[in-house]
DODO-385752 format. One record per residue (C-alpha): x, y, z; residue in three letters. Coordinates in steps of 0.02 Angstrom, whole numbers, padded with zeros to 5 digits, always signed. Example, Ala and Ser with C-alpha at 12.3 -4.5 7.8 and 13.67 -1.06 7.14 Angstrom:
BEGIN
+00615-00225+00390ALA +00684-00053+00357SER 
// end
This chain:
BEGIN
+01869+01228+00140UNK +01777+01178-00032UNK +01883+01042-00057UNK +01847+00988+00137UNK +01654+01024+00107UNK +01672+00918-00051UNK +01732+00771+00039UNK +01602+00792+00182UNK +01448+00801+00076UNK +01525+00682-00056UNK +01529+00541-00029UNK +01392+00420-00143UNK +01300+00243-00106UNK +01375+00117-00195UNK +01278+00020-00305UNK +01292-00131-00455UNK +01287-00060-00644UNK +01164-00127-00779UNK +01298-00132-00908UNK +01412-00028-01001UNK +01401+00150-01009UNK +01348+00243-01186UNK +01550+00284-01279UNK +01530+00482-01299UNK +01415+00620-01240UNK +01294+00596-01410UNK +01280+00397-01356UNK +01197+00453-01218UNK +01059+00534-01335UNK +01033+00406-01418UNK +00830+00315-01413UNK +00770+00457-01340UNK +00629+00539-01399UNK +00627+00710-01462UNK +00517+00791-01312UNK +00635+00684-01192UNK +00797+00739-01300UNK +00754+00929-01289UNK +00759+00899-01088UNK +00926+00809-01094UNK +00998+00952-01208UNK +00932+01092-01105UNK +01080+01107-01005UNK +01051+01271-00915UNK +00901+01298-00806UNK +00809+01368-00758UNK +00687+01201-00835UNK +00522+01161-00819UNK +00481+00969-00876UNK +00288+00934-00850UNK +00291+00743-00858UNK +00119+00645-00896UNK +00119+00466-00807UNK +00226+00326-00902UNK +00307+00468-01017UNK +00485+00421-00964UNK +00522+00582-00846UNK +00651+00475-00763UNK +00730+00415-00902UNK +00746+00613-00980UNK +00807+00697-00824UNK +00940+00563-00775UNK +01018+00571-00973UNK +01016+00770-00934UNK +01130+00751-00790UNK +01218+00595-00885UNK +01243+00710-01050UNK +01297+00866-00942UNK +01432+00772-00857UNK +01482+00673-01006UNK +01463+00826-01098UNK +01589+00943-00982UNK +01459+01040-00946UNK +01439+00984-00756UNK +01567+00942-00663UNK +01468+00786-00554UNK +01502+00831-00392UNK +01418+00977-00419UNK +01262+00914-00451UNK +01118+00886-00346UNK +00970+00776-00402UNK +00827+00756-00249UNK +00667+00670-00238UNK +00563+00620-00118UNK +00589+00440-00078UNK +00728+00321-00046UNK +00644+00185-00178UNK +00681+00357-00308UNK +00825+00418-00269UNK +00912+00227-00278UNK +00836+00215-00451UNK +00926+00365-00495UNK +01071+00324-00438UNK +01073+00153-00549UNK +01030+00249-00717UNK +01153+00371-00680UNK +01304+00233-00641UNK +01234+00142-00807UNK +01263+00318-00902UNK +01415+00330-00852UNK +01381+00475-00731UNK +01464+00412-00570UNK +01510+00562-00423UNK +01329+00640-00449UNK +01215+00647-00280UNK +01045+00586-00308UNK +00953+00592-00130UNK +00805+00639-00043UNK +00764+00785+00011UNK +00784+00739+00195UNK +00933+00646+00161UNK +01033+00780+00071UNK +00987+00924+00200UNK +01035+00787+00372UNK +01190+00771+00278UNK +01227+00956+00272UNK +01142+00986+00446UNK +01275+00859+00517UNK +01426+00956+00422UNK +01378+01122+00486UNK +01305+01094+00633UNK +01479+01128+00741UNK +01523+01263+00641UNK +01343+01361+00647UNK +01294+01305+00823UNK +01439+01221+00913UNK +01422+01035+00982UNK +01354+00879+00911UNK +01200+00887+00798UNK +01047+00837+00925UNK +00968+00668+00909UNK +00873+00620+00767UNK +00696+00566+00847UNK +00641+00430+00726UNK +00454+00401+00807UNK +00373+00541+00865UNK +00209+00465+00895UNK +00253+00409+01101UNK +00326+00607+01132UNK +00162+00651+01059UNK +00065+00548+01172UNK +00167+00619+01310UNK +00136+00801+01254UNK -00053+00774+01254UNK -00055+00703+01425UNK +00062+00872+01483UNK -00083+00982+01396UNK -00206+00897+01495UNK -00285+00788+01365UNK -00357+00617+01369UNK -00311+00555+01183UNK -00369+00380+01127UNK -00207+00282+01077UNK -00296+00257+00910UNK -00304+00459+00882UNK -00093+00481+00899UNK -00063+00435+00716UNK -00188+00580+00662UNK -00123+00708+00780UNK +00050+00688+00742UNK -00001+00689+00563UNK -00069+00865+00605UNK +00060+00899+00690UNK +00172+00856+00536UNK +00093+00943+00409UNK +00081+01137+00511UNK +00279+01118+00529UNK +00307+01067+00353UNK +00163+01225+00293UNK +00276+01326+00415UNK +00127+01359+00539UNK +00178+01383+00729UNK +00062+01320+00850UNK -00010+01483+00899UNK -00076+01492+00722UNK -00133+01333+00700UNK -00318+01371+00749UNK -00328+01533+00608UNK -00230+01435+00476UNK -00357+01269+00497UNK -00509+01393+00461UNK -00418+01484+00324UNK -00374+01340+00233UNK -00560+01226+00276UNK -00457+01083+00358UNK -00530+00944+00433UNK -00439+00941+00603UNK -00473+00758+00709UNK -00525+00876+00873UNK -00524+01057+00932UNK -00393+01155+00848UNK -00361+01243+01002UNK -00314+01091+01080UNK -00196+01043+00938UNK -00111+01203+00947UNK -00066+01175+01138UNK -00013+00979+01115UNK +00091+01035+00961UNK +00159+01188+01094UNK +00187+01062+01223UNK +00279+00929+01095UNK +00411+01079+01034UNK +00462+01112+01210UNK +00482+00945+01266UNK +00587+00898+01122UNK +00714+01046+01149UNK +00694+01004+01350UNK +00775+00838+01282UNK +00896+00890+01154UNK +00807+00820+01000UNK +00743+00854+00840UNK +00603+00759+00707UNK +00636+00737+00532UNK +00541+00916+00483UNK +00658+00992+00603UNK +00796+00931+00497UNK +00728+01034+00362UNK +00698+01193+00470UNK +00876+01172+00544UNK +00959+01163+00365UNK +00862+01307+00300UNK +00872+01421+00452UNK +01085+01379+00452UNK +01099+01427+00261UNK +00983+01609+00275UNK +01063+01664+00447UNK +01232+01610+00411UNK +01271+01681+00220UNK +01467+01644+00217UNK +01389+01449+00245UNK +01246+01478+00114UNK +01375+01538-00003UNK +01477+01391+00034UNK +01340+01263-00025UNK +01290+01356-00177UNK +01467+01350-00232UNK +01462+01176-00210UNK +01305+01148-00284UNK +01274+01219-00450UNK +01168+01102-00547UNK +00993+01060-00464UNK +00862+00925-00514UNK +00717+00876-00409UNK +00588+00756-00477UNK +00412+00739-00426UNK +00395+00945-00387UNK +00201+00944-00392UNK +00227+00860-00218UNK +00371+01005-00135UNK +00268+01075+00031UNK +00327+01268+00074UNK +00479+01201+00190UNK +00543+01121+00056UNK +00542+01257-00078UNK +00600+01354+00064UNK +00764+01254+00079UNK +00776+01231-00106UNK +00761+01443-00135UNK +00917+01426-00005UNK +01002+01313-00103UNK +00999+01388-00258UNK +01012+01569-00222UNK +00928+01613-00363UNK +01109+01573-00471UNK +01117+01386-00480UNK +01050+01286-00629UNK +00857+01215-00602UNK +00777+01071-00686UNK +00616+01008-00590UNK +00505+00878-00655UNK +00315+00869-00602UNK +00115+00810-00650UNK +00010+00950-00583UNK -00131+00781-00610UNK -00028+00703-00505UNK -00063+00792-00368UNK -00116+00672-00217UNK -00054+00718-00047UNK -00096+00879+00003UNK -00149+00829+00155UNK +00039+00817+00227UNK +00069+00989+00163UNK +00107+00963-00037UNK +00068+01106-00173UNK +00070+01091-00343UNK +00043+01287-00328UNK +00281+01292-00361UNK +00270+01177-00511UNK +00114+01296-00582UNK +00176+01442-00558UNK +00379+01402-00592UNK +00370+01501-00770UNK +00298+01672-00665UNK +00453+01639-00546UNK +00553+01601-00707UNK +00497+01699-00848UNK +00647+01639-00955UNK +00613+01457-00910UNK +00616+01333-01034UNK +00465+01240-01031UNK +00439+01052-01117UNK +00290+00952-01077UNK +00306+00757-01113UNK +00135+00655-01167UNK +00210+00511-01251UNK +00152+00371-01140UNK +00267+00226-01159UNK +00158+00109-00994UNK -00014+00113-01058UNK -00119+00035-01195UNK -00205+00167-01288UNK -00364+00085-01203UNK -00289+00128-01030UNK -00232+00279-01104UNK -00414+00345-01162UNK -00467+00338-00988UNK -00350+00402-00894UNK -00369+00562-01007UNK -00570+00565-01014UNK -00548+00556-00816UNK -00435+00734-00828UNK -00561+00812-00971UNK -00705+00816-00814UNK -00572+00896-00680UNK -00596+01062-00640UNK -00479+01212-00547UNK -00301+01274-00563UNK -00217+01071-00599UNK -00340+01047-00717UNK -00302+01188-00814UNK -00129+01110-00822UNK -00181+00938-00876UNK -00072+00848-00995UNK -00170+00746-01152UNK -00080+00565-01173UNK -00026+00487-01320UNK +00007+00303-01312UNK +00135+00230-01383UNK +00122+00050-01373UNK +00026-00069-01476UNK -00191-00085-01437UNK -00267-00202-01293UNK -00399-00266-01195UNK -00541-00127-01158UNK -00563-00071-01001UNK -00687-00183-00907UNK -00823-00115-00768UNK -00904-00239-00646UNK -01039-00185-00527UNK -01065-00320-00376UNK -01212-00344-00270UNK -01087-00361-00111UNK -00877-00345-00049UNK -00864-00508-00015UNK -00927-00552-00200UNK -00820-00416-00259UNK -00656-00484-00172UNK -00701-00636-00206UNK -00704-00644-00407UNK -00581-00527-00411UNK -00483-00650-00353UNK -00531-00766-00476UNK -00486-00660-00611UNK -00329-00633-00558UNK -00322-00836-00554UNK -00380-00842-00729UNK -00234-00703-00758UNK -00088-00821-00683UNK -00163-00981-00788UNK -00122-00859-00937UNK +00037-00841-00891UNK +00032-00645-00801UNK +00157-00660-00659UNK +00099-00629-00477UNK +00209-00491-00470UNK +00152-00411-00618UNK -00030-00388-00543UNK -00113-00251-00406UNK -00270-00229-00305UNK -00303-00051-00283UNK -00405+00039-00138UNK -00425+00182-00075UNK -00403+00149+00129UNK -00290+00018+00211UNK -00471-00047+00290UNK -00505-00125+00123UNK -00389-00253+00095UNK -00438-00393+00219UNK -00561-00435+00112UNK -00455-00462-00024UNK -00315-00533+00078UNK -00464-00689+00137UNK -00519-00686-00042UNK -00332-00726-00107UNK -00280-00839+00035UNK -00433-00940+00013UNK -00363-00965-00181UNK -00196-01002-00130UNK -00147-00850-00223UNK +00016-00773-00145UNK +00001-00600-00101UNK +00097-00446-00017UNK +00020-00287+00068UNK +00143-00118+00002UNK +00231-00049+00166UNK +00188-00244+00259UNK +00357-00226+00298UNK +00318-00106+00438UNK +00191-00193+00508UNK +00278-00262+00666UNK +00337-00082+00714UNK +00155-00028+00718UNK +00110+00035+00907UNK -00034-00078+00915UNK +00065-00229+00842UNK +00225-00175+00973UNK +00092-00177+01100UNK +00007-00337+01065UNK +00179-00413+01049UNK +00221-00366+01229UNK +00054-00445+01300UNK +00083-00611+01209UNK +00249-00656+01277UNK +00188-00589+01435UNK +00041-00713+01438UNK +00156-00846+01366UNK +00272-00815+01516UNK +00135-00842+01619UNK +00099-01018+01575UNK -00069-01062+01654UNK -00132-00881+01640UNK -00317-00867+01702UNK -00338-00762+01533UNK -00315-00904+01422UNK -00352-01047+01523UNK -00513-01070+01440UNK -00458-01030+01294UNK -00497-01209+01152UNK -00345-01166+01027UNK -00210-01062+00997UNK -00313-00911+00903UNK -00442-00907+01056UNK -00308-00867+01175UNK -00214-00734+01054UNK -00407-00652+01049UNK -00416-00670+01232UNK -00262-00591+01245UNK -00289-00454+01112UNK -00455-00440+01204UNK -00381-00330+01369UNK -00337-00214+01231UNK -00527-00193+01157UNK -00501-00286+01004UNK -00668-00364+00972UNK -00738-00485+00829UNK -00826-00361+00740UNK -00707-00240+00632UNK -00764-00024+00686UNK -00857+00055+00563UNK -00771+00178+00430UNK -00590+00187+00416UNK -00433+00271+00464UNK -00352+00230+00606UNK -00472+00154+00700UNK -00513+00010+00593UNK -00314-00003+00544UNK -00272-00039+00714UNK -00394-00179+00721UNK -00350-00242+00565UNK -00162-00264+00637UNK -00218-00340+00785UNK -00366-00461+00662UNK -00200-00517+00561UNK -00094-00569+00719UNK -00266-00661+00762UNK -00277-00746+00565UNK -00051-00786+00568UNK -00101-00865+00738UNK -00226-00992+00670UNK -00106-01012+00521UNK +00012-01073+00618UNK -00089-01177+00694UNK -00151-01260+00567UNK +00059-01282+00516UNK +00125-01354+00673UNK -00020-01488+00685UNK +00026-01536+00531UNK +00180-01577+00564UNK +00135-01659+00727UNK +00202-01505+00836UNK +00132-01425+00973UNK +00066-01241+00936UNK +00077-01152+01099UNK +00098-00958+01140UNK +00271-00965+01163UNK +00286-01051+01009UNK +00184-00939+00933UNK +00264-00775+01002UNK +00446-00855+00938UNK +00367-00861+00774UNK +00337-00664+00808UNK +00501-00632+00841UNK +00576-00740+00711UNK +00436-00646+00572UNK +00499-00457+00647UNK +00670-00501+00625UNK +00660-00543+00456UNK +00556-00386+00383UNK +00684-00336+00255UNK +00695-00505+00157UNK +00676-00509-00018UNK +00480-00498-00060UNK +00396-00670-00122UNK +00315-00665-00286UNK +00151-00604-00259UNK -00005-00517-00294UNK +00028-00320-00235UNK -00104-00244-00113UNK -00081-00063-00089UNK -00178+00083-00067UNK -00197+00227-00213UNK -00058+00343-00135UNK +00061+00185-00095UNK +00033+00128-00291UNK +00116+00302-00327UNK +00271+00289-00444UNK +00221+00109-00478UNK +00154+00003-00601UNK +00087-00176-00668UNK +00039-00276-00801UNK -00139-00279-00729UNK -00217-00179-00611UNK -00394-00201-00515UNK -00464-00038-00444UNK -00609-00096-00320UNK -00731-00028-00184UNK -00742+00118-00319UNK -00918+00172-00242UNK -00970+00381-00185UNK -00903+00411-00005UNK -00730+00305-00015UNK -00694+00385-00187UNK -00712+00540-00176UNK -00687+00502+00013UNK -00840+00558+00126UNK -00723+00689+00218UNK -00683+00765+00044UNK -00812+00907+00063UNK -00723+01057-00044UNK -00714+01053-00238UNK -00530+01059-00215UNK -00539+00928-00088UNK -00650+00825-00231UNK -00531+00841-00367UNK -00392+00763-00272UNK -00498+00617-00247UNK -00518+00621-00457UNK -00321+00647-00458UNK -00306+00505-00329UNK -00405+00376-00482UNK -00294+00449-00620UNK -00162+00375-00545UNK -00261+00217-00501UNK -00299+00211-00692UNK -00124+00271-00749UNK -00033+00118-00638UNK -00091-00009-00774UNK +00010-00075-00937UNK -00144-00170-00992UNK -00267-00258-00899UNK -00376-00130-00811UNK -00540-00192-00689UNK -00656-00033-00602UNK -00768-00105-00485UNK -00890-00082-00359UNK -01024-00152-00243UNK -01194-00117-00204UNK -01185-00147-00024UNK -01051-00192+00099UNK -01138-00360+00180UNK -01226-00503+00076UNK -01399-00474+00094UNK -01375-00304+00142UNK -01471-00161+00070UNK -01417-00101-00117UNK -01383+00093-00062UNK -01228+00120-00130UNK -01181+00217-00307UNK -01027+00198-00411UNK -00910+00360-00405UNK -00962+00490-00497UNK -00786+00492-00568UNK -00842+00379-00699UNK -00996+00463-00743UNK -01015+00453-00950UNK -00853+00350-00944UNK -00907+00193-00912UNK -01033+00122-01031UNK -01227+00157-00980UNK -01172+00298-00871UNK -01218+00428-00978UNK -01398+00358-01020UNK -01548+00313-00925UNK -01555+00128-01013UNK -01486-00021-00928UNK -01336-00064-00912UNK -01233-00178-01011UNK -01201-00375-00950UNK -01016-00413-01004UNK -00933-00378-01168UNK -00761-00280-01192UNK -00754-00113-01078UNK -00965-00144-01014UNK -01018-00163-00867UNK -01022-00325-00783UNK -01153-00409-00648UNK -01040-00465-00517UNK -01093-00599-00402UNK -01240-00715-00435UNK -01240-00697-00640UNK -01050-00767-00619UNK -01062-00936-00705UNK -01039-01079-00564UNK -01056-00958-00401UNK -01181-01013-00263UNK -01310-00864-00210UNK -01273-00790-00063UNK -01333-00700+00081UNK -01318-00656+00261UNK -01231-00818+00352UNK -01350-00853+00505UNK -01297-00954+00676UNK -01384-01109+00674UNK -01385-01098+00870UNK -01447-00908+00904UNK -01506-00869+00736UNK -01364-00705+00747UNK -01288-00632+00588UNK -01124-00717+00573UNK -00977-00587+00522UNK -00791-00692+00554UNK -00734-00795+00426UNK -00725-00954+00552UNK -00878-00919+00631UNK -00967-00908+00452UNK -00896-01082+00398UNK -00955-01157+00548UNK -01115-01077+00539UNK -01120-01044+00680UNK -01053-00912+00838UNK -00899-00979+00920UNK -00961-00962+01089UNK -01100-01078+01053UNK -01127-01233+01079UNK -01042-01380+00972UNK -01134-01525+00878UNK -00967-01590+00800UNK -00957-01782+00808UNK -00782-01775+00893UNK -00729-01955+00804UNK -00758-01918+00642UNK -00663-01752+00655UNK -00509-01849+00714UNK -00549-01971+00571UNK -00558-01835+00449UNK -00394-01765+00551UNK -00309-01926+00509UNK -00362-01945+00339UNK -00308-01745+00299UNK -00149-01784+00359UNK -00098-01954+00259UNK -00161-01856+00107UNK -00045-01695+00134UNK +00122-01830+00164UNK +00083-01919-00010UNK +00042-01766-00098UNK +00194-01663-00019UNK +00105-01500+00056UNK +00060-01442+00221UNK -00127-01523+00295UNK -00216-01327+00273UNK -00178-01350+00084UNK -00304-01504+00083UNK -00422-01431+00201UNK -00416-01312+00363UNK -00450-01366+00533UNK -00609-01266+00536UNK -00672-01337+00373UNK -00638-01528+00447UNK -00774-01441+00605UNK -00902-01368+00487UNK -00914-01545+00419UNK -00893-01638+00566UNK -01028-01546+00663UNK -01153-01531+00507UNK -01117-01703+00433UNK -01162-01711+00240UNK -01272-01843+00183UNK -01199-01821+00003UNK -01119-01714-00122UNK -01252-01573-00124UNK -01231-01563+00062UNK -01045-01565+00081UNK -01041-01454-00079UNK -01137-01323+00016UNK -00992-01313+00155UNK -00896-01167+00156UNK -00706-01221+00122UNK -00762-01364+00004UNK -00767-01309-00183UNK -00802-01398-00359UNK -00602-01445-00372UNK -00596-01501-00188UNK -00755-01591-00201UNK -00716-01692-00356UNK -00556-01738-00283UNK -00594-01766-00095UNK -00795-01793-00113UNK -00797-01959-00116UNK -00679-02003+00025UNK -00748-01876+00131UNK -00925-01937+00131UNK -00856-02109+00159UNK -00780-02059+00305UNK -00954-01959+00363UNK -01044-02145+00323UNK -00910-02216+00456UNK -00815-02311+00310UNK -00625-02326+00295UNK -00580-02241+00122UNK -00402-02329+00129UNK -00474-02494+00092UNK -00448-02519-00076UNK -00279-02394-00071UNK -00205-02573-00115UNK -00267-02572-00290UNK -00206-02409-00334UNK -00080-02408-00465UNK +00102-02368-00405UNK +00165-02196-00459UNK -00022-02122-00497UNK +00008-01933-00517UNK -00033-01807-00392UNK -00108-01655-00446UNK +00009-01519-00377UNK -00041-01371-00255UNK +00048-01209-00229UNK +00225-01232-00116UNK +00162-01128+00025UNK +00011-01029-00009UNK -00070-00909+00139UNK -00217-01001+00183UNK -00317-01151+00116UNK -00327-01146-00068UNK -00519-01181-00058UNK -00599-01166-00230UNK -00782-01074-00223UNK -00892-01191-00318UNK 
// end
């Protein structure tokens, strides 16, 4: 039976090797540090490695298990390394292969226990193992309409979160409502309410024979403690354990873990108590903390050695830990860095977001002219509703960008659902809906409209404004594409468009382009780039307005330690004074940075510029135009959309454009984009060739004042342009060009129009 249990539970993911493996068990000591070496060396647990950020906690516990097994210590299929994503455990794998530790299981938590649910199942319970149920929001839904609840589609995702974290704290539904007051949780509605949906959703998943990915983790756990000739079977197996990343375990995890061990095996877990950043699914820190009172005879090594950071970087991360406060805190690690000095720290306070985004993305321009790779650059925020700002504010650069977990964007419900409606409106043909409909992006918002998607993003965040943001990007790819088939003399339908869709969905797992990441703070965990920009870093989105306990507010400081500790060099805090141009200058930076960043700690002004000061964003940035609130020259309303604010006026007025001289302009865009070899967007958008055909410019000062036109466009296309405006023909004199004149080159294929602000 071992050997057959061996064989069931071991079998490993191939994958390639980096190189050869170190000759000897000593090789495989070699360049490590002597913190990291004392981990390695501790072969018998239990061990306790508290890991700063950047230390190289990866690197130490994988040339443990490497020097065990090359050692003859371990014995590899006996040893069980778990984390807590696939991204991890894959890593893992690779060092381990490279070390010359092949046979050793390196998976994550629900991986490893599905595997052993699957193996025992039969034995334990008799039958097949019941279906995995990979979404649970639609049962949820279902449950909720059972209770007798109306639930907003837009609230699932939050009450299955809920949901989620009481099975993972090990809270049954009829003590849901006590353990949300006991432990001052924000609940999205009445907790009695929860607690009957999340009733309802158990019995309807074992009226259908099916389980959810915590019930994998229940099952496994429940197996090994009522079953102890099975129990005793996996702990024979299993006699070396590793799991990285403990500060995150939640109770059903250390609950399985206990099981696995037995309180015999060999322990090694590796955690950040300052790490600390999702407690809201159910994670403690409270098992890392207190592993030497559950271990007295631990061995305990803390590594500070910070290999990532400049000691710049470095100096901030750990003033941000020096003001936390409660049990983490008390835990805090001090890092040293290890690598050579750079740039300072810089702090830029805007009067606006849009200013924000928008020389943020022309720093990170500046950054790629040095030579900083796309790739090698974030934008960090603390809510998803952030980033179309900063996508506009790239794509209007031509500056390549990718949004962390994008590829699961078309298996969001509202996305799924959208998707549906489209090809049913493209089926259609002449569909009433979109019959009035001007272009291709009108009828996708008509269609999108049945749904209640609107021009105006919701206030806040969370799921609310995420939905609409999916729905604002099918809206944005629509007019992209567009703007891609005209120029290359297609038709752009919506059964074009909705092919596109399908051909987009099908391809989610390709490679990643080379771009700028945009991710959230907890997505940016267990990453890191050459330069990081940590915006919108203003009181109520960090510390988040919902964080109302101090426990709840230290997270949030947690949450910008890791923002801070994602950088190698380049590091940019910023924040804006109000969310609108024009708007009113209420906001405050986060208090987070209080007598950190320069001026902070005084009552004197603060500092314009310079290494780590504070910078005015926004008008004091040499060659920006002032801005302000973008009126309709029709109604006089506050303009809001991008396409609406570089028309200058609402779409549902009325026009002015002088319909000639747009085709003209149509005409000229496109002989320019065949010479030059790009797409027609990349010389100017469709809705830039309106704002100027409907406000005609006189001169330069007028067409320099368009939105879409900037000082590189203009000098380039500024004279042909206005000839075309005066009803000239620019091509006259193309004859006495030179032959073979160079063409300045443009990105291959960048998101939008690469307009240049002037």
């Amino acid at each position: 039976m071992q050997e057959e249990l061996s064989g069931a539970l071991g079998r490993y993911d191939s994958y390639e090797s980096g190189g050869e493996a170190p000759v000897g068990a000593d090789a495989v000591l070699a360049g490590l540090d002597p913190e990291q070496r004392a981990v390695a060396t501790a072969l018998h647990g239990p061990v306790c490695v508290l890991a700063g950020a950047g230390t190289g906690k990866t690197r130490a516990i994988t040339h443990r298990i490497a020097y065990g097994v090359r050692s003859g210590v371990y014995q590899p299929q006996q040893v069980l390394a778990v984390t807590f994503t696939a991204r991890a455990a894959g890593e893992m794998r690779g060092r381990l292969r490279q070390l010359g530790a092949e046979g050793v299981q390196a998976r994550t938590f629900h991986s490893a226990a599905l595997r052993q649910l699957q193996y025992f199942w039969p034995r334990a319970v008799g039958g097949e193992v019941p279906r995995l149920l990979e979404r649970k929001v639609q049962l949820v839904a279902e449950a909720a309409g059972r209770s007798g609840l109306r639930v907003q589609r837009t609230e699932l995702r939050d009450l299955t979160a809920e949901i989620e974290w009481a099975k993972v704290t090990q809270i049954v539904p009829d003590d849901y409502p006590a353990a949300v007051l006991k432990t001052g949780r924000d609940a999205p509605r009445d907790p009695a309410e929860i607690a009957r949906v999340y009733a309802t959703y158990e019995q309807t998943k074992r009226d259908r024979g099916v389980i959810d990915f915590e019930d994998v983790l229940l099952l496994t756990a429940a197996i090994l403690e009522d079953r102890p000739e099975i129990g005793a079977q996996v702990r024979a197996q299993y006699r070396h354990f590793t799991v990285d990343e403990y500060q995150d375990v939640s109770p059903l995890q250390q609950r399985l873990l206990d099981q696995w061990t037995g309180g015999g095996a060999s322990l090694c877990v590796v955690g950040d108590a300052s790490q600390t950043i999702y407690s809201f699914t159910g994670a403690t820190p409270d098992f890392l903390l207190n592993f030497r009172h559950r271990h007295p005879e631990a061995t305990v090594v803390k590594l500070v050695r910070d290999y990532r950071s400049t000691p710049q970087v470095v100096h901030l991360a750990n003033g941000l830990l020096s003001q936390a406060r409660g049990q983490a805190a008390q835990h805090r690690l001090e890092l040293v860095s290890q690598r050579e000095a750079g740039p300072e720290p810089v702090y830029v306070e805007y009067a606006d977001e849009p200013t924000e985004a928008e020389t943020t993305a022309q720093r990170i321009r500046e950054l790629l002219a040095q030579g900083v790779r796309a790739s090698e650059i974030a934008v960090l925020f603390r809510t998803n509703g952030q980033s179309e700002v900063y996508e506009q504010a790239l794509a209007d650069l031509g500056i390549s960008y990718q949004l962390k977990g994008a590829e699961r964007f078309f298996e969001r419900p509202e996305v799924r659902e959208a998707g549906v409606l489209l090809k049913g409106a493209a089926r259609a043909g002449e569909d009433p809906l979109t019959a009035d409909a001007p272009d291709l992006a009108a009828q996708v918002r008509a269609v999108l409209a049945t749904r209640g998607f609107g021009a105006n993003p919701p206030a806040g965040s969370g799921a609310v404004r995420e939905r609409w943001e999916s729905l604002a990007a099918l809206v944005r790819l629509s007019e992209e594409f567009e703007a891609g088939r005209r120029a290359a003399g297609e038709r752009a339908d919506l059964a074009a468009y909705v092919a596109e869709l399908d051909a987009r969905a099908a391809a989610q797992h390709a490679p990643a382009v080379e771009g700028v990441t945009l991710a959230s703070l907890h997505a940016a965990k267990g990453l890191e780039w050459d330069a990081v920009f940590l915006v919108g870093l203003t009181e109520g989105t960090l510390p988040i307005i919902y964080a109302k306990t101090d426990e709840q507010v230290e997270e949030e400081r947690r949450l910008l330690y890791v923002g801070v500790t994602r950088a190698r060099a380049h590091l940019s805090l910023s924040w804006a004074l109000s969310r609108s141009p024009g708007g009113r200058a209420s906001r405050k930076p986060t208090r987070f940075l209080d007598g950190l960043r320069p001026g902070s700690g005084t009552a004197g002004p603060r500092s314009r510029g310079g290494r780590g000061g504070v910078e005015a964003g926004g008008a004091g940035v040499a060659g920006r135009r002032a801005r302000g609130p973008v009126k309709c020259r029709v109604c006089d309303r506050t303009l809001t959309e991008a396409v609406e604010r570089k028309l200058r006026r609402c779409e549902s007025c009325p026009s002015s454009m002088d319909e000639a001289l747009f085709e003209r302009l149509r005409e000229w865009r496109a002989r320019q984009a065949k010479e030059q070899g790009v797409p027609a967007y990349v010389v100017f958008t469709d809705a830039t060739l309106m704002a100027i055909a409907e406000d005609v410019p006189a001169g330069e000062r007028e067409l320099a004042v368009i939105s879409g036109v900037g000082a590189m466009k203009l000098d380039k296309y500024g004279a042909a342009v206005l000839s075309l405006c005066a009803g000239e023909d620019p091509w006259e004199d193309s004859a006495d060009q030179p032959a073979g004149e160079p063409v300045e080159e443009f990105p291959a294929e960048p998101a939008q129009e690469s307009d240049e602000p002037a």
